[in-house]
N, CA, C and O of each residue as an XYZ file, in Angstrom:
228
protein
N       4.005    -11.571    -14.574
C       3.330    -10.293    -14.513
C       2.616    -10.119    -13.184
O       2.912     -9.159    -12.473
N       1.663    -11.025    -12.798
C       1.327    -11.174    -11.271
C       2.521    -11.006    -10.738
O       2.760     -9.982    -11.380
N       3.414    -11.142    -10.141
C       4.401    -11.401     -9.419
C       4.823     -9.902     -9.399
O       4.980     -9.415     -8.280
N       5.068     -8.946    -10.695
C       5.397     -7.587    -10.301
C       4.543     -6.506     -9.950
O       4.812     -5.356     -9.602
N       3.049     -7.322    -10.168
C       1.576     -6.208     -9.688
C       1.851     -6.510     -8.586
O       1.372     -5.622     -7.881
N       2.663     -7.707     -7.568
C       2.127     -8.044     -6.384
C       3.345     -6.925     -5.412
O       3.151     -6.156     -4.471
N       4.797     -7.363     -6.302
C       5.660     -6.041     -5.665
C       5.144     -4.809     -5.513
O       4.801     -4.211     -4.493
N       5.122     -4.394     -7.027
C       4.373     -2.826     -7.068
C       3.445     -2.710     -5.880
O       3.542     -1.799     -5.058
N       2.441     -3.781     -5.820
C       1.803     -2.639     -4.588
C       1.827     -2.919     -3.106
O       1.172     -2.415     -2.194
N       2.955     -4.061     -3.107
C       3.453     -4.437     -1.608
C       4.225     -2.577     -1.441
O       3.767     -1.869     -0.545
N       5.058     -2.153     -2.130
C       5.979     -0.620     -2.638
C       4.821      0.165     -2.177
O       4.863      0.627     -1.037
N       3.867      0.358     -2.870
C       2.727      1.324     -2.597
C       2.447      0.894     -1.104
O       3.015      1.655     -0.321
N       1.934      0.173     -0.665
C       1.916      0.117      1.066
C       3.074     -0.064      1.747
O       2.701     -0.278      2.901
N       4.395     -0.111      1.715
C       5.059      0.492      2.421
C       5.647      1.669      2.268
O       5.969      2.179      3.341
N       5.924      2.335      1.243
C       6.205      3.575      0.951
C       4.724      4.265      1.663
O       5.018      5.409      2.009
N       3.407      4.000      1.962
C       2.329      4.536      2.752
C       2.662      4.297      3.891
O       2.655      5.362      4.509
N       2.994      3.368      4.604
C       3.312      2.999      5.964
C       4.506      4.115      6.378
O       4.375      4.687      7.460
N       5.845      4.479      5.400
C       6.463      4.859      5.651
C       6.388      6.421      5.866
O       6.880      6.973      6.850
N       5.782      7.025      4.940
C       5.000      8.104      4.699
C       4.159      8.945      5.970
O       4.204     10.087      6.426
N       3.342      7.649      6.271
C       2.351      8.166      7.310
C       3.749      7.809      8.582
O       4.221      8.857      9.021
N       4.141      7.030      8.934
C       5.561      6.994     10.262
C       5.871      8.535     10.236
O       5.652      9.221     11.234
N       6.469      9.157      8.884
C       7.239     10.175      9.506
C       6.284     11.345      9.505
O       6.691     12.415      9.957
N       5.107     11.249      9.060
C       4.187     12.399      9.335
C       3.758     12.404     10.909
O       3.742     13.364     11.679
N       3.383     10.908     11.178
C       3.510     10.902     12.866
C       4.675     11.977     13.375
O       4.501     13.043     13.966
N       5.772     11.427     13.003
C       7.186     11.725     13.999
C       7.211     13.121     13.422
O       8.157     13.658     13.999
N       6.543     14.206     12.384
C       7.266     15.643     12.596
C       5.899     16.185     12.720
O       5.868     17.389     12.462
N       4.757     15.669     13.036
C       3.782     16.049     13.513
C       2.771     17.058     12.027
O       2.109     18.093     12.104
N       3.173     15.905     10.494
C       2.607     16.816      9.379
C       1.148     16.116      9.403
O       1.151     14.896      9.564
N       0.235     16.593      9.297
C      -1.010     15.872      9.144
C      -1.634     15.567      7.727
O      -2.586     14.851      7.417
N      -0.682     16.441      6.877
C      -0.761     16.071      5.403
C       0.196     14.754      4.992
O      -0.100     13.869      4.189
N       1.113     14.850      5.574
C       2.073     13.487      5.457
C       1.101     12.087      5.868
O       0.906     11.009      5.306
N       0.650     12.663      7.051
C      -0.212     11.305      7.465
C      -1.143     10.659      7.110
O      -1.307      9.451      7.280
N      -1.970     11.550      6.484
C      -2.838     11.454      5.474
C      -2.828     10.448      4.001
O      -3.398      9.426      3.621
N      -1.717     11.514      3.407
C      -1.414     11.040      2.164
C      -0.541      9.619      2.596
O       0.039      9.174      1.606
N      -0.409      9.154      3.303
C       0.651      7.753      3.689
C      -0.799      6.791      3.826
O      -1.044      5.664      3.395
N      -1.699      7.839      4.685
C      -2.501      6.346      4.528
C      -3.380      5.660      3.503
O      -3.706      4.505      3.232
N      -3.640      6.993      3.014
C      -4.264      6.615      1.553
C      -3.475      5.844      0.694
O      -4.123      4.861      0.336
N      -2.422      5.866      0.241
C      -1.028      4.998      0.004
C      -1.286      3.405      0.404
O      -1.597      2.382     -0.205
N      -1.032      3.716      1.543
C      -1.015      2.424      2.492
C      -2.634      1.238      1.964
O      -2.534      0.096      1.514
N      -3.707      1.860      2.172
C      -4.776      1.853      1.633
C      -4.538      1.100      0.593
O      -4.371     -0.109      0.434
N      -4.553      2.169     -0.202
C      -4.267      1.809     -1.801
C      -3.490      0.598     -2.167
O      -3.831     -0.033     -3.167
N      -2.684      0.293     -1.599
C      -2.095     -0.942     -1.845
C      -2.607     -1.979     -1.041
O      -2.400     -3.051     -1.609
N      -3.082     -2.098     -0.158
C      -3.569     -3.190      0.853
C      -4.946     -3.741     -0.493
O      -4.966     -4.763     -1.180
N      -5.864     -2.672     -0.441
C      -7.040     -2.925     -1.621
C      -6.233     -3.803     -2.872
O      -6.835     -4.845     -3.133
N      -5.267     -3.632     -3.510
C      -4.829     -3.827     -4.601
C      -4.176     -5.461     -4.341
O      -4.319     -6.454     -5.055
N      -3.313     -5.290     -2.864
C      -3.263     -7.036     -2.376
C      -4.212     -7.416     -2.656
O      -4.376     -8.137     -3.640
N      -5.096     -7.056     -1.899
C      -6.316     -7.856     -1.775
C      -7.297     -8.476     -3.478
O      -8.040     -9.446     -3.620
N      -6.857     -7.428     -4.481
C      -7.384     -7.858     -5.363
C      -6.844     -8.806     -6.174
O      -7.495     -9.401     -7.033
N      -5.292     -9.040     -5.872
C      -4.437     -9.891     -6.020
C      -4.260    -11.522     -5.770
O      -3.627    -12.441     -6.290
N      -5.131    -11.356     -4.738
C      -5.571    -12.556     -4.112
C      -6.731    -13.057     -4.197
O      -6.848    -14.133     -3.609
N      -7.711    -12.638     -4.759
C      -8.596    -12.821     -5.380
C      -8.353    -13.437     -6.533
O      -8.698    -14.588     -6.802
N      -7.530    -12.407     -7.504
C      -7.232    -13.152     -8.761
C      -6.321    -14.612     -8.969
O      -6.345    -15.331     -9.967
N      -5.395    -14.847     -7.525
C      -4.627    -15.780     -7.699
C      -6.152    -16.829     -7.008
O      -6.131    -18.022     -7.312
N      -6.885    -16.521     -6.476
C      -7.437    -17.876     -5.905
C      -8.869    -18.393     -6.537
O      -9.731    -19.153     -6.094
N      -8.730    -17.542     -7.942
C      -9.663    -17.705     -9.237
C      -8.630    -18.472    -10.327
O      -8.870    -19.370    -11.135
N      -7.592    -17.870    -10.070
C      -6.451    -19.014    -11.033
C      -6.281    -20.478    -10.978
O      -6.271    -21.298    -11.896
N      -6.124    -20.659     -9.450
C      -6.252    -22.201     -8.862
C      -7.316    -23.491     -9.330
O      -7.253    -24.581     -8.760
């Protein structure tokens, strides 16, 4: 179950990374936005991930 929270939100930050790239490249500032919050959102969610694995240990 860890193992697919950790995909899921590796997905959520690159689908944000990817998001905010092409809002760069057509110049949407709503694209860029919403990518980074994305991006965000999943980095936080690693991070809580790793927390929980280094409370498991």
């Amino acid at each position: 179950m860890a193992s697919d929270d950790k995909m899921a939100n590796k997905k959520d930050e690159m689908a944000g990374k990817a998001k905010e790239k092409l809002g760069d490249a057509t110049d949407n500032e709503q694209w860029q936005a919403e990518g980074k919050g994305k991006k965000a959102k999943g980095d936080i969610k690693q991070a809580g991930e790793k927390i929980k694995d280094a409370f498991r240990d």
